[in-house]
C-alpha positions as CSV (number, residue, x, y, z in Angstrom):
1,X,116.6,86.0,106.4
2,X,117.5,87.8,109.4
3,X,119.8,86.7,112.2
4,X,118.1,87.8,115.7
5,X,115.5,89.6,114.2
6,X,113.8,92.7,115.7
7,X,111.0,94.9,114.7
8,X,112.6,98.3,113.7
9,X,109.5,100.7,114.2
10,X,109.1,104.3,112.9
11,X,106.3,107.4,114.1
12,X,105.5,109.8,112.2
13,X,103.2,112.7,113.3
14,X,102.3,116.2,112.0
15,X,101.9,118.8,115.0
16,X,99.2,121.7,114.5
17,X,102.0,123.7,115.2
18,X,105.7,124.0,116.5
19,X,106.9,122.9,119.7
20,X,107.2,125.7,122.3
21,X,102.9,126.8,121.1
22,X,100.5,126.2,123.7
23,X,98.4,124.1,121.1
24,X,101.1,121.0,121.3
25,X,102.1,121.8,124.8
26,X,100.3,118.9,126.2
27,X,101.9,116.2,123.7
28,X,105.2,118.1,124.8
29,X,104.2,117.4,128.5
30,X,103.6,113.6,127.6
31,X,106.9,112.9,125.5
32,X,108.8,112.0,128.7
33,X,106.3,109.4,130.5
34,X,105.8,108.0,127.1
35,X,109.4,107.3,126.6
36,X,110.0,106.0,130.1
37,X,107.0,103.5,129.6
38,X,108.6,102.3,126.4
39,X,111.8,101.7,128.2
40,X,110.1,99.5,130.7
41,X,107.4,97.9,128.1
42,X,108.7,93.9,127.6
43,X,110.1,93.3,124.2
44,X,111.9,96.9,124.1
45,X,115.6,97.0,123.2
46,X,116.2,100.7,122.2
47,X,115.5,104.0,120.7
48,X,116.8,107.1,119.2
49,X,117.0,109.2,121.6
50,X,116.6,113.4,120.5
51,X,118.7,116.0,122.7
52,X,115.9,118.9,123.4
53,X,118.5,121.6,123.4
54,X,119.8,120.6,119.5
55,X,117.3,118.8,118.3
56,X,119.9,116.0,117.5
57,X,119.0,112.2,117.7
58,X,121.6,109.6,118.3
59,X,120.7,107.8,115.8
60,X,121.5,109.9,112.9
61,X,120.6,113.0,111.6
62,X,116.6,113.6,111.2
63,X,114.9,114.4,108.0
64,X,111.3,114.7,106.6
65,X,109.7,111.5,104.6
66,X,108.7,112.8,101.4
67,X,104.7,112.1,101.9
68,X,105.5,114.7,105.0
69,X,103.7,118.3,104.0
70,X,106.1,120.3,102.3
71,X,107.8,123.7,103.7
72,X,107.0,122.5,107.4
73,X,110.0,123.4,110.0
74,X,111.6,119.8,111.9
75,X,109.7,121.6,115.2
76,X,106.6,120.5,113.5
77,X,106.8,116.7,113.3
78,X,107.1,114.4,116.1
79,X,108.8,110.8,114.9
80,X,110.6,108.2,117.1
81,X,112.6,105.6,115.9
82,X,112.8,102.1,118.2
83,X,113.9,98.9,118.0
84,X,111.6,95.8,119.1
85,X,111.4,91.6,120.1
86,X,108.3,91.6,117.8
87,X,105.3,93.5,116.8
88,X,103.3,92.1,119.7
89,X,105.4,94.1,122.2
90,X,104.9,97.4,119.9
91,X,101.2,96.8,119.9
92,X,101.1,96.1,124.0
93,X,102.8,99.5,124.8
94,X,101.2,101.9,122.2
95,X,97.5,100.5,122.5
96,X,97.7,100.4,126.6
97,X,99.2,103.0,129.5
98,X,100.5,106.5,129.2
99,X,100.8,105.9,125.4
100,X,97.1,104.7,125.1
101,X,96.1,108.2,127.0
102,X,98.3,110.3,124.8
103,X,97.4,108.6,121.3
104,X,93.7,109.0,122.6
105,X,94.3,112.7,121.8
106,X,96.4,112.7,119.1
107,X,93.6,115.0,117.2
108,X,94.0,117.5,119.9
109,X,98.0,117.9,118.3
110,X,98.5,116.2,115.4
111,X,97.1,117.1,111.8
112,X,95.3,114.4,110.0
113,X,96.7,113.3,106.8
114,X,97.5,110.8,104.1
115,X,100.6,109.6,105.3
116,X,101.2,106.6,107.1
117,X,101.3,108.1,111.2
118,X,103.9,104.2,111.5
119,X,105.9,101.8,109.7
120,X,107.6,98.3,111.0
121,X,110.5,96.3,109.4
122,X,112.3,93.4,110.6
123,X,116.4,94.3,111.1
124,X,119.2,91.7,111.6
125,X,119.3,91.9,115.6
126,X,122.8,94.3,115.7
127,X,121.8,96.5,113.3
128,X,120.8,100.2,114.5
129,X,117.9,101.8,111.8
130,X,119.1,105.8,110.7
131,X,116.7,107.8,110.0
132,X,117.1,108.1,106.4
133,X,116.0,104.2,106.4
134,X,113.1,104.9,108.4
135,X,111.7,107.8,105.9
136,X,112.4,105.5,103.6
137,X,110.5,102.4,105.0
138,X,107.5,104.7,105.8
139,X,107.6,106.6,102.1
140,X,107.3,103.1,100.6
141,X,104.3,102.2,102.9
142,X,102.9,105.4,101.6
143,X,103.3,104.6,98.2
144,X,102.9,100.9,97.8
145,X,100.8,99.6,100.8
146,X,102.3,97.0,103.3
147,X,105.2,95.0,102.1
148,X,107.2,92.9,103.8
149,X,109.4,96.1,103.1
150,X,107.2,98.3,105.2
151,X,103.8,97.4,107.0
152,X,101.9,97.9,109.3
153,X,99.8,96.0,112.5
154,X,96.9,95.8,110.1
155,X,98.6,93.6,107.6
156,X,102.0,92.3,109.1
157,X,105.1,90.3,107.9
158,X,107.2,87.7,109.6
159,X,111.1,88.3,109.7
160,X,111.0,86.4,106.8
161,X,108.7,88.2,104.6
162,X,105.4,86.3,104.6
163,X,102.1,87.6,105.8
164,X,101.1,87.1,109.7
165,X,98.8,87.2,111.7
166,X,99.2,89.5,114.4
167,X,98.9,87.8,118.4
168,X,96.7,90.1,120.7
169,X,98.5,92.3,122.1
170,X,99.3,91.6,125.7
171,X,99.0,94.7,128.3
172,X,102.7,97.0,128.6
173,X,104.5,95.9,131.9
């Protein structure tokens, strides 16, 4: 059981090639607009938040899941890693706004593959996700499906691990 519980909610992407090439530059020209309309979506507490000149995010050191391509450099993958009031609010802000028109040409930037491109999992409300957790959560999707371990809007769990139907989501604010 969790006490204030909150959607913990991982990304994971595959760039056709580093950040800085042409061929990404226009998911590289999105990343800010996208951010600041998750920062004003309702149901949004937080994020990690990645310094451009390190490469750093404050929420712990970044490393590949292990259903990630092998050999590729950290330029190559985008990933966020947010916290959320429920998967409702997720759903509103990614399917609709300046996240809608940039995931509507994810195949102009991202590879296609057999990794998950998401995972969700409920937190207790003051805990803050690392990133080993989230490559974690995402490798077990990968492996084993949805769980209430790891799932996805396609076959959700409640906070406390039983299967959900998802609400429709309502339009970002």
């Amino acid at each position: 059981m969790h006490i204030n519980p909150r959607i913990a909610f991982f990304t994971f992407g595959v760039l056709k090639a580093p950040v800085g090439d042409p061929v990404v530059q226009g998911f590289v020209d999105r990343i800010g607009d996208v951010y600041a309309a998750a920062e004003g979506s309702e149901g949004f507490f937080d994020r990690s938040i990645r310094d451009v000149e390190t490469w750093e995010h404050s929420w712990g050191p970044i490393i590949a899941p292990a259903c990630a391509p092998a050999g590729l450099a950290m330029t190559r993958f985008a990933m966020t890693l947010s916290l959320w009031r429920d998967l409702e609010s997720v759903a509103a802000f990614a399917y609709h706004g300046a996240h809608r028109e940039a995931l509507s040409k994810r195949e102009d930037w991202a590879e296609k593959g057999p990794w998950p491109t998401y995972a969700a999992w409920w937190v207790d409300g003051q805990h803050k996700p690392n990133w080993s957790e989230a490559v974690e959560r995402i490798d077990h999707l990968h492996v084993h499906g949805p769980t209430p371990h790891a799932f996805s809007f396609r076959k959700p769990f409640d906070a406390m691990g039983l299967p959900v139907r998802m609400k429709a989501p309502r339009p970002a604010s």
